[in-house]
C-alpha positions in Angstrom: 19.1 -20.0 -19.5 20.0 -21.2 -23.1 16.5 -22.2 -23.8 14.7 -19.1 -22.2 17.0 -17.2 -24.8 15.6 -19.2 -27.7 12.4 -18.6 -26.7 12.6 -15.2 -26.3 13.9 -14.9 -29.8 11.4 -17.4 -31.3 8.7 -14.9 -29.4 10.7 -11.9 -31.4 10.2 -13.7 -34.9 6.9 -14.7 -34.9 5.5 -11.3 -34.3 8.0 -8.3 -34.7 5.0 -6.0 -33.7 5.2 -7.2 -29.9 6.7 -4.5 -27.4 9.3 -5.7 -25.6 7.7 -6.1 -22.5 5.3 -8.6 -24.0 8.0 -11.3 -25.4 7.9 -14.5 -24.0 11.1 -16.0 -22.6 8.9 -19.5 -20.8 7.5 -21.9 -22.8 4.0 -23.1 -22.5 4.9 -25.7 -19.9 6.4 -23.2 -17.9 4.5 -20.7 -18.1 1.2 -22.8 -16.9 3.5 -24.1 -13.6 4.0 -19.8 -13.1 0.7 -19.5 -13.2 -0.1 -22.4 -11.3 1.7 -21.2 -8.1 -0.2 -17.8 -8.5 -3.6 -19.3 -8.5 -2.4 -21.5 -5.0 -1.8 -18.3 -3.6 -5.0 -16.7 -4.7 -6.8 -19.7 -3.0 -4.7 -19.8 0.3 -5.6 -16.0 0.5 -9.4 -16.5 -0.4 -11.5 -13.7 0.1 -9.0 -12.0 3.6 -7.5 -8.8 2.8 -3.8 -7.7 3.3 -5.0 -6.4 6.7 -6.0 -9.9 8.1 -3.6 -11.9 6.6 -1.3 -10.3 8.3 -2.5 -9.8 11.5 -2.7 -14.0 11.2 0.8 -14.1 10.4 1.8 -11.7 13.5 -0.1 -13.9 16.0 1.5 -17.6 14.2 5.2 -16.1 13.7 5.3 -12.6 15.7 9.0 -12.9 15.7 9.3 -13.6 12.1 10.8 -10.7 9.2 8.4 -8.5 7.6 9.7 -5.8 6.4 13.3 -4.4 5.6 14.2 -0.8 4.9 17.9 0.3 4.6 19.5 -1.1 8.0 16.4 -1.3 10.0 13.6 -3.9 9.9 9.9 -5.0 11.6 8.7 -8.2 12.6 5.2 -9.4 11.8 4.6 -8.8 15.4 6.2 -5.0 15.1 4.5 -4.2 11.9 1.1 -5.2 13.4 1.7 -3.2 16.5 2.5 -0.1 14.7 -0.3 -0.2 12.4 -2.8 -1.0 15.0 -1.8 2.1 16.7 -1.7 4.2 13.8 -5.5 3.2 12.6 -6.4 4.1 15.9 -4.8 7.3 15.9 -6.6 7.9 12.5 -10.0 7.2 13.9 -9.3 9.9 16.5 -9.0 12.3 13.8 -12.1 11.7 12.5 -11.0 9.3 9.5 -14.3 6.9 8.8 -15.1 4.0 6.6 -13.7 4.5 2.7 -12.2 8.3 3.9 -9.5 9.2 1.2 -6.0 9.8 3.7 -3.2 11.0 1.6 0.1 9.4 2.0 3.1 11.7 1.1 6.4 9.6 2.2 9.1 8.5 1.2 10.2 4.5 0.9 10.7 3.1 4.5 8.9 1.4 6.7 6.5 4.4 7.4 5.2 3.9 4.3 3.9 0.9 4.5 2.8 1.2 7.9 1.0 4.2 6.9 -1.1 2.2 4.1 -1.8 -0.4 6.4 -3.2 2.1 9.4 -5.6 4.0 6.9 -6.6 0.4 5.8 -7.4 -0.2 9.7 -9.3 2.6 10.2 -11.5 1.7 7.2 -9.8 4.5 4.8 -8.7 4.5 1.9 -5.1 5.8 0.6 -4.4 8.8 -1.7 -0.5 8.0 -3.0 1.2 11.4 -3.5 4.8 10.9 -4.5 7.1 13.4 -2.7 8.8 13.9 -5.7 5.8 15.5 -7.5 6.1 19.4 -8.4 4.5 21.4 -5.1 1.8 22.5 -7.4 1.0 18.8 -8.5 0.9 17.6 -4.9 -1.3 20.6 -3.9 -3.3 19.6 -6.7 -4.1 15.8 -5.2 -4.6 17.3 -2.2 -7.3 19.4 -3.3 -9.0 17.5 -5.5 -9.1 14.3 -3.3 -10.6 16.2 -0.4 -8.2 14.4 1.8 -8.6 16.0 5.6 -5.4 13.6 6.6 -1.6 13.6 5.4 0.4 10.8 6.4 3.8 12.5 5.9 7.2 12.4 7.7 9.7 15.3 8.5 11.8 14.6 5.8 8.8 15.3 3.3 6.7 17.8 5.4 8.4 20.9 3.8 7.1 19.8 0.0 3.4 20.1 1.3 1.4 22.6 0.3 1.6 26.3 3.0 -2.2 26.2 2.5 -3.0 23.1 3.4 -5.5 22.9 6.1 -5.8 19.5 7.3 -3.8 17.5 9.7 -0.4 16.2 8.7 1.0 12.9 10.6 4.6 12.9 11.2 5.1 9.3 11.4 9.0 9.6 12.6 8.8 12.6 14.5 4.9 11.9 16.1 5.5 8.2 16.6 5.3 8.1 20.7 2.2 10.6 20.5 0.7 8.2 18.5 2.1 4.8 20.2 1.0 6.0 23.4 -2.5 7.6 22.3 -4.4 4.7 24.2 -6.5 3.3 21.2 -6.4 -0.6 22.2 -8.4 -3.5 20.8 -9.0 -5.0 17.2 -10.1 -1.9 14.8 -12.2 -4.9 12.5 -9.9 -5.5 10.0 -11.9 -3.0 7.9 -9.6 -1.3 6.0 -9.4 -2.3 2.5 -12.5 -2.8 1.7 -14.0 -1.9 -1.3 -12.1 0.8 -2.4 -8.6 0.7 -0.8 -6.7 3.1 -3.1 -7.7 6.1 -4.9 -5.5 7.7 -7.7 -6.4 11.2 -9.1 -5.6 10.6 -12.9 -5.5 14.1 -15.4 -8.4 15.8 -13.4 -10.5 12.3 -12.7 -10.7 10.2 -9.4 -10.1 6.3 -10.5 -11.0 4.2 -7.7 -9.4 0.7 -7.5 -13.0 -0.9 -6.4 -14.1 -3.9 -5.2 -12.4 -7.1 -6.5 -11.0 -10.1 -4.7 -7.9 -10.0 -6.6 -7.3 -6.0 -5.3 -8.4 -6.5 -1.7 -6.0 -9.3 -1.0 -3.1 -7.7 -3.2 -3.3 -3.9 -2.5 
């Protein structure tokens, strides 16, 4: 700890311009064994997406923690499940490959079972935060030309009167949509080349194409 504190103030005095964020607190030794580990990663992950990497995990360690939210928690084997079902549900809505789905929902595990379904189905995610002002989440609605809402009850009251698409209710909707009978392997196809769009002062910016995103997104 002592030596990561006079290296953050040997990073303050040779250039007092640097932002904070910026200083360095690991010397050059330890900063290539950081980076080190991230490039194993990288290569262990290769070219898969999130969407296959875990589907591997859920058929080598089904049992195994993926996900913790509050009190509650999924498996591998759970999380796959549930996202599964929810691509399929998605494709019976109509959602096709690269379709912008928004997701309005708060932190839990609907969330990111929600990201991983439109990934399934071969969409792509729209991130609305709840918290926006109603006329700033009408706004990405609009301009995204999402036909889907991935929503829960908690946050359904927040979207738009107007809106004319179909909202998913994760929490309350779930046993419509576990027991919807889609069954088999949607591809994998989700996150493809784009797997997130943001709508960014009036402009779509699409988070296309690289390894780095489809594997990490």
């Amino acid at each position: 700890m002592g030596d990561h504190y006079m290296e953050l103030l040997r990073s303050v005095v040779r250039d007092i311009t640097v932002p904070v964020d910026r200083l360095q607190m690991l010397n050059g030794e330890e900063e290539q064994e950081v980076l080190g580990w991230s490039a194993g990663a990288a290569a262990a992950a290769g070219s898969r997406t999130v969407v296959e990497l875990i589907g591997e995990q859920a058929l080598r360690c089904p049992s195994a923690l993926a996900l913790v939210y509050g009190a509650g928690s999924l498996s591998y084997g759970e999380l796959e499940e549930r996202s599964e079902q929810l691509g399929h549900y998605l494709r019976g809505l109509g959602v096709a490959a690269e379709e912008l789905v928004a997701v309005c929902v708060e932190p839990g595990w609907e969330l990111v079972v929600g990201i991983l379904g439109i990934w399934k189905a071969g969409g792509a995610y729209v991130p609305v935060d709840p918290d926006y002002p109603a006329d700033r989440i009408g706004y990405l609605l609009s301009d995204s030309g999402a036909k889907v809402v991935v929503s829960s009850v908690g946050v359904r009251g927040r979207l738009p009167e107007g809106y004319g698409g179909a909202v998913v209710l994760l929490d309350e909707e779930w046993a419509a949509i576990a027991g919807s009978g889609g069954k088999g392997d949607l591809g994998g196809r989700g996150c493809m080349s784009w797997p997130m769009c943001c709508i960014r002062r009036g402009r779509r910016v699409a988070r296309r194409g690289c390894r780095w995103s489809r594997g990490a997104c």
